[in-house]
C-alpha positions in Angstrom: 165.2 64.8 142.9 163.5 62.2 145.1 160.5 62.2 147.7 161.3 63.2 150.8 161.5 60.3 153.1 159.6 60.2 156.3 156.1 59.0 158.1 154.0 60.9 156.3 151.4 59.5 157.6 151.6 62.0 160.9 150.3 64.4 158.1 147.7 61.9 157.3 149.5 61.5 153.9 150.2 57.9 151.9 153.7 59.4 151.1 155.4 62.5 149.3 152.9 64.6 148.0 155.0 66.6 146.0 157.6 64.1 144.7 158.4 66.5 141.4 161.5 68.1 141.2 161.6 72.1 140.8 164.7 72.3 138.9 163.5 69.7 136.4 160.5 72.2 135.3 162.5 75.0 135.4 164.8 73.0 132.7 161.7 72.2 131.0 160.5 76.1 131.0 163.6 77.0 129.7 163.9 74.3 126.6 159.8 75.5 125.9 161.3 79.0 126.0 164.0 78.0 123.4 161.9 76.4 121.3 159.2 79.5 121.4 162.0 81.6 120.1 163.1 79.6 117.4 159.4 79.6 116.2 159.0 83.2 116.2 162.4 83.8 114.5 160.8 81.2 111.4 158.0 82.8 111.7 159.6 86.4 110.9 161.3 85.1 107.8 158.2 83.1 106.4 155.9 86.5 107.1 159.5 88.2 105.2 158.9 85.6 102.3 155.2 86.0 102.4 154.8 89.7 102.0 156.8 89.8 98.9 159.8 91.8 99.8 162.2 89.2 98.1 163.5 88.7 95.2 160.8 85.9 94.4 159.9 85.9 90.4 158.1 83.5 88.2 155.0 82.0 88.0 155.5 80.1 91.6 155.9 82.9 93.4 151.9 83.6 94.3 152.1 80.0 95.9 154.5 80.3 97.5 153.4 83.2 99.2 150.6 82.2 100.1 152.2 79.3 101.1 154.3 80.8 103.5 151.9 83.1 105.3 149.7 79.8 106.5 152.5 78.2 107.5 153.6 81.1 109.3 150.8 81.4 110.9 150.2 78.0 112.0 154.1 78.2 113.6 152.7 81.0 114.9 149.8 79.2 116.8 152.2 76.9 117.4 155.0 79.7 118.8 151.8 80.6 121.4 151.3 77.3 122.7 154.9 77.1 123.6 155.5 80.4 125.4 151.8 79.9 126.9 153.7 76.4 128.1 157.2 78.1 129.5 155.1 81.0 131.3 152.9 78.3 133.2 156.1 76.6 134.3 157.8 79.6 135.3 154.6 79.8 137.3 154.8 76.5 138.8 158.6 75.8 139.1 158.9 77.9 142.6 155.6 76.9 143.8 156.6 73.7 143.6 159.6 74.3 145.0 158.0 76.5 147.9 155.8 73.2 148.5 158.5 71.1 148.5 160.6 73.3 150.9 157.7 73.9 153.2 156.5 70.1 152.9 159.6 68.9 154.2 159.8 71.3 157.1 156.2 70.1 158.3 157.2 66.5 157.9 160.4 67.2 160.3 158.3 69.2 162.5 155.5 66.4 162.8 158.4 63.8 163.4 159.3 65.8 166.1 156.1 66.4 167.6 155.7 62.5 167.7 158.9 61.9 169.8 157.7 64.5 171.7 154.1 62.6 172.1 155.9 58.9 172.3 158.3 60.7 174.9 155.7 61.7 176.9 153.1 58.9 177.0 151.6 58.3 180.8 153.7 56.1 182.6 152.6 52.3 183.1 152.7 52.4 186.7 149.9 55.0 188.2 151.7 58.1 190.1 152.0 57.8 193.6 149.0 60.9 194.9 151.3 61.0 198.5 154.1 62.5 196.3 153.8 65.9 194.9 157.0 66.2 193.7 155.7 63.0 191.6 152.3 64.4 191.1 154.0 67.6 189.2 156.0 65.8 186.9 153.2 63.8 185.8 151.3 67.0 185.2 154.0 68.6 183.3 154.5 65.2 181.1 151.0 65.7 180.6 151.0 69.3 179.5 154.2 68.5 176.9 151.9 65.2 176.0 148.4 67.9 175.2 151.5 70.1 173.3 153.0 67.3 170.9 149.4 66.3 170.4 148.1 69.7 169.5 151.0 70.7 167.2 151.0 67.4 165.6 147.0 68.4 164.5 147.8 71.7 163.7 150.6 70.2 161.4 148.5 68.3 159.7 145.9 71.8 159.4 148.6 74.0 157.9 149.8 70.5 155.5 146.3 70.5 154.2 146.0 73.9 153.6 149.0 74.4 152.0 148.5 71.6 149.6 145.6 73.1 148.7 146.9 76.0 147.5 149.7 74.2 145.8 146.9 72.6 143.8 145.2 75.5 143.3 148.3 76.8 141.7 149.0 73.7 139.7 145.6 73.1 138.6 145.5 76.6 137.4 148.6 75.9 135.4 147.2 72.6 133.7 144.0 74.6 133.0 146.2 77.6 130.9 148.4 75.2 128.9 145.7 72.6 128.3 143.4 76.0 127.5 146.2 77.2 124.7 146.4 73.6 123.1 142.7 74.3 121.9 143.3 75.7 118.5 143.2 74.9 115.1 146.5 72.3 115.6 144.5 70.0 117.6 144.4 66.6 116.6 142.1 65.7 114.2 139.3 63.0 114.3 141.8 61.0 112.6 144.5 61.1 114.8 142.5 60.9 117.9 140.5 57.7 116.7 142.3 56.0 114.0 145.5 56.8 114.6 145.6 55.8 118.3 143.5 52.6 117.8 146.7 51.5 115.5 149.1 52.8 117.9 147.5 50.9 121.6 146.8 47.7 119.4 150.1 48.0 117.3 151.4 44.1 118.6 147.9 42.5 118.1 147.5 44.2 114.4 151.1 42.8 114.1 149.8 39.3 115.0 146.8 39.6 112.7 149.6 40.2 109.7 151.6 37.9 110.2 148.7 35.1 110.7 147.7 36.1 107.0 151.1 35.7 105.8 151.8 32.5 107.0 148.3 31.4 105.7 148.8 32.8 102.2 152.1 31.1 102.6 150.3 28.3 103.6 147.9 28.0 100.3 150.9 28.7 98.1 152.3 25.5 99.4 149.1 23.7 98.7 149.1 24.7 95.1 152.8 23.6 94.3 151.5 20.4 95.8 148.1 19.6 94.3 148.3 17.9 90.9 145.0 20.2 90.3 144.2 23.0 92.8 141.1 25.1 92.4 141.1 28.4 91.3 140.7 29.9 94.5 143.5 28.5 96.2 145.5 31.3 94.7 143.0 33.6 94.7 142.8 33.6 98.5 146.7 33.3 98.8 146.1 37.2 97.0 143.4 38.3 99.2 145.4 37.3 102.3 148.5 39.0 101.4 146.4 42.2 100.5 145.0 42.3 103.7 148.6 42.3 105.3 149.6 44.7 103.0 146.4 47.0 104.1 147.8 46.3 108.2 151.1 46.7 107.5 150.8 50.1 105.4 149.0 51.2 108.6 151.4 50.2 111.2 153.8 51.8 108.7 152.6 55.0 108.3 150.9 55.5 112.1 154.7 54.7 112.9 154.4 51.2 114.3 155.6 49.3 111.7 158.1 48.6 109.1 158.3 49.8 105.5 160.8 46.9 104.7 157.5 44.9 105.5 155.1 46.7 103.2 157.7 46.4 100.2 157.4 42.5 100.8 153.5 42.3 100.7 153.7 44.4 97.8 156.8 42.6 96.6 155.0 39.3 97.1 151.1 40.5 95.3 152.9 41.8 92.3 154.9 38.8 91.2 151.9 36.7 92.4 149.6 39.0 90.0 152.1 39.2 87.6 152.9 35.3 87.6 148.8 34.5 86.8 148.8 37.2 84.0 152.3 36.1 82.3 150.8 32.4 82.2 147.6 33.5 80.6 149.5 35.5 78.3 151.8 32.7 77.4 148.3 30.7 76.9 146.6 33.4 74.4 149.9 33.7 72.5 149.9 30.0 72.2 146.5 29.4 71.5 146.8 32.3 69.0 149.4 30.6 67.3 147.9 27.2 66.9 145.2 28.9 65.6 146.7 31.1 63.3 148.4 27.5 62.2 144.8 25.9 61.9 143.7 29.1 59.5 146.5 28.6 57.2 146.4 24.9 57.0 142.9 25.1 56.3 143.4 27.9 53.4 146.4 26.0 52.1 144.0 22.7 51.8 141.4 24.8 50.2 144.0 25.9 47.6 145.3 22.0 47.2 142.0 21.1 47.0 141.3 23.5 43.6 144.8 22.2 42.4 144.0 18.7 42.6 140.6 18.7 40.9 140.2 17.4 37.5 137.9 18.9 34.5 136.7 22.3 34.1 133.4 21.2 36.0 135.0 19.8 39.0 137.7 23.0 39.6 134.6 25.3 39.1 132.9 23.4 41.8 135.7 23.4 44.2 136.2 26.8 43.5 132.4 27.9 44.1 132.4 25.7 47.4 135.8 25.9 49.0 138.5 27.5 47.3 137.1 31.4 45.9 138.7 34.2 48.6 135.3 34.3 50.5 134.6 30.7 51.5 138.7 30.3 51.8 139.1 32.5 54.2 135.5 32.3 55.6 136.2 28.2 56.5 140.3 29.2 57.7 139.0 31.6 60.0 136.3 29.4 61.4 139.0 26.4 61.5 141.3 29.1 63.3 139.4 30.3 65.8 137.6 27.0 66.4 141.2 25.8 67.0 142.4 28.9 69.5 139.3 28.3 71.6 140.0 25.0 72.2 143.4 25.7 73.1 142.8 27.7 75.6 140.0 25.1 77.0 142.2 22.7 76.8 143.3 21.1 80.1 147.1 20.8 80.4 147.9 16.8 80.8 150.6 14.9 81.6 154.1 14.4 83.4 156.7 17.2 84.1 159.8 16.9 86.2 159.9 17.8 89.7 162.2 21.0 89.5 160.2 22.1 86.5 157.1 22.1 88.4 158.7 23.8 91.7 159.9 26.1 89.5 157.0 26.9 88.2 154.9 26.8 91.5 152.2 24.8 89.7 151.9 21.9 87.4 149.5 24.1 85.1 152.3 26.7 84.1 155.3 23.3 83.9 152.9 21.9 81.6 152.2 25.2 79.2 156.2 26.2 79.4 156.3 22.1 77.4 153.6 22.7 75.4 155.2 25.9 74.4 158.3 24.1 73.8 156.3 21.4 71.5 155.0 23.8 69.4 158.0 25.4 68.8 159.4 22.2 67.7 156.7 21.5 65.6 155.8 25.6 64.4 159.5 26.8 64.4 160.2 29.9 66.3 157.8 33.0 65.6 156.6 36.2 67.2 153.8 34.6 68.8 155.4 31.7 70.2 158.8 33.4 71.4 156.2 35.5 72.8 154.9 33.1 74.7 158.0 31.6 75.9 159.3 34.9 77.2 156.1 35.3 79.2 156.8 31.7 80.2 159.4 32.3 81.6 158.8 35.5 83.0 156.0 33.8 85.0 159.1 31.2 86.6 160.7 34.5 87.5 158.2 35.9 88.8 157.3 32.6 91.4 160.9 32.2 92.1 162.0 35.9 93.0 158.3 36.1 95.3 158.9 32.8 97.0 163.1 34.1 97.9 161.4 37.1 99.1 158.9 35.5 100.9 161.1 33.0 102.6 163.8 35.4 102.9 161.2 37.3 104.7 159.9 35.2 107.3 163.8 33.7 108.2 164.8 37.4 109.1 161.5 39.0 110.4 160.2 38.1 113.7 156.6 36.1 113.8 153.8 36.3 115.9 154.7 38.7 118.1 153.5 38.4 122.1 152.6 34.8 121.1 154.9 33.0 124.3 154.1 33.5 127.9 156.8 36.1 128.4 155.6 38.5 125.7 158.0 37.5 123.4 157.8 36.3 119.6 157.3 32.7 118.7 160.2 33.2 116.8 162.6 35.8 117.0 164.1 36.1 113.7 167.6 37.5 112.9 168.8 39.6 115.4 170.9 41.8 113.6 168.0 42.1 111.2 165.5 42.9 113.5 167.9 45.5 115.0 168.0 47.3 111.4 164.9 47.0 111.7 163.5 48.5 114.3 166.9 51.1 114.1 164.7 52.4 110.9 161.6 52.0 111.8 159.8 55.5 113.6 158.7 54.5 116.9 155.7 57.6 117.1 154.2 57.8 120.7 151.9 60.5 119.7 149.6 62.1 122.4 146.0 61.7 121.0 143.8 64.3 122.6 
């Protein structure tokens, strides 16, 4: 139902001031009605489960109990607040539509009143005083002139009062509903602060994300390009696509945002994670085996070295110096572990092909995947070193499935959202992604109070 159309401003009104339409709250008190009823009918069955007259056993049972009595009587608050809702809008429905019906009937009779008025305005030419019959029209146009003019006034009287009592009425209403809402199922803290600062800054925490993104995205580039990156290139890539992650959880779970979108921040930290601890992994299993290759070349010398010597006196030396158990093993493990340290110092040199590197996403791991190779060559295969080549390559993996998800990821997902003049995203994505998207994303517009 529409305003009533008219001058309302012969009742000194900017327009209709009861525009609402009676039958749409009297809808509305029935649906709150409904809904009240379907409460209180849960409510019966979880009071039913509650008071253990079921055929609950086990040891659950208590829980579930007591379970089911505060949930029941939360519904039941809940069941109050909606028949406390339908009783103030069975209050209000014909009030309004009293105001509305009474309104309208003022509005025609002002209307009328002003025709009247604009009927009976004094002429432009003065009355001739020689000519009564002249003279007593003018009075009676005057008299209907003071008539149109008083009634109009007291039109405006009876509007005012009457719209006074309508908001009297509705004010009244607001008061009981808004009065019933104070309970224990008022929004918390949480939900009135947190919650609604995500939810009225949803688009510019959405720009904040995908600025990290792209940055992260940004630095991942720079390493795959720098023949020796610092350390916290990546570091910062991690950082960067945490803090999305935190933004985009929030969005998520406050109901402005995308889960798809969390999965690929997390998506993206793990194999980034997991691609730095696979290559140091692959580097301890290589330096362990180069060292564990030192320990037995130096025990195997220090056996040679006994075998080789000539006269009793000389073995016995050898023997006392290098080749007994003790100082065997004591100089292996020193040449061992002297060796695996400087393995792991060691700073990877040299050329690798160009696919082998963007494989990799760095020159460092291209280079350890060869020097894995080499020592394989050299070593044969062993635990340690097809240890290392798994991890390897585990770390490629791990670069290559982030950086398809990544990519993948900022083709189909729109960027920067309200960056152009017209509100719109600087890029818009894939429509019939973003339409899956936002088909499973929940769109909450919750009423903080």
């Amino acid at each position: 139902m529409s305003a009533h159309p008219g001058n309302w401003q012969l009742l000194h009104l900017d327009g209709d001031p009861l525009p609402g339409d009676p039958q749409e709250v009297a809808s509305e008190a029935r649906h709150y009605r409904d809904f009240a009823e379907e409460i209180r009918a849960q409510v019966s069955r979880l009071r039913q489960l509650a008071s253990g007259t079921n055929a609950l056993v086990g040891k659950y049972a208590p829980e579930l109990r007591d379970s089911a009595e505060e949930l029941a009587e939360h519904l039941g608050q809940a069941q109050g607040r909606f028949d406390t809702v339908a009783e103030e809008l069975d209050r209000w429905h014909p009030e309004l539509e009293h105001g509305r019906i009474e309104t309208g009937s003022l509005l025609r009779q002002a209307e009328d009143a002003d025709h009247e008025a604009a009927a009976n305005k004094p002429p432009t030419t003065p009355v001739d005083p020689a000519d009564p019959a002249a003279v007593a029209a003018d009075q009676a146009r005057h008299t209907r002139l003071q008539q149109a003019t008083s009634d109009l006034n007291s039109l405006v009287t009876r509007c005012a009062t009457l719209l006074e009592e309508v908001k009297r009425v509705g004010d009244g209403v607001a008061r009981r509903i808004e009065d019933a809402s104070s309970d224990q199922l008022e929004d918390s803290w949480w939900d009135r602060n947190v919650r609604s600062f995500i939810h009225e800054h949803a688009d510019f925490l959405k720009f904040i994300a995908d600025v990290l993104t792209w940055v992260a995205t940004g630095l991942a580039i720079a390493v795959l390009l720098l023949s020796n990156p610092a350390g916290w290139i990546v570091l910062a890539a991690a950082l960067l696509t945490a803090g999305a992650l935190l933004i985009h959880t929030a969005l998520a779970a406050n109901g402005d945002g995308s889960w798809v979108d969390v999965g690929a921040d997390v998506f993206a930290l793990l194999t980034l994670g997991a691609g730095k601890l696979l290559t140091s992994g692959a580097r301890t299993a290589l330096a362990a085996r180069e060292g564990l290759a030192a320990f037995r070349g130096t025990s195997a010398a220090a056996r040679q070295a006994f075998a080789s010597a000539s006269g009793l006196f000389s073995k016995a030396g050898v023997w006392v110096t290098r080749s007994n158990v003790v100082a065997r093993n004591a100089r292996a493990a020193a040449a061992g572990l002297a060796r695996y340290r400087a393995v792991l110092a060691k700073e990877l040199t040299g050329q690798v092909p160009l696919l082998a590197r963007l494989s990799f996403g760095e020159k460092e791991g291209a280079l350890l995947h060869q020097a894995i190779q080499t020592s394989i060559r050299q070593h044969g295969p062993g635990f340690l070193l097809n240890s290392a080549l798994a991890m390897s390559n585990g770390a490629r993996t791990a670069f290559l499935a982030g950086t398809a998800v990544d990519v993948a990821g900022k083709i189909i997902n729109p960027a920067f959202p309200g960056a152009r003049s017209d509100g719109s995203p600087l890029y818009s994505g894939v429509p019939v992604v973003d339409q899956w998207l936002g088909e499973h994303t929940v769109h909450g517009v919750p009423v903080f109070r």
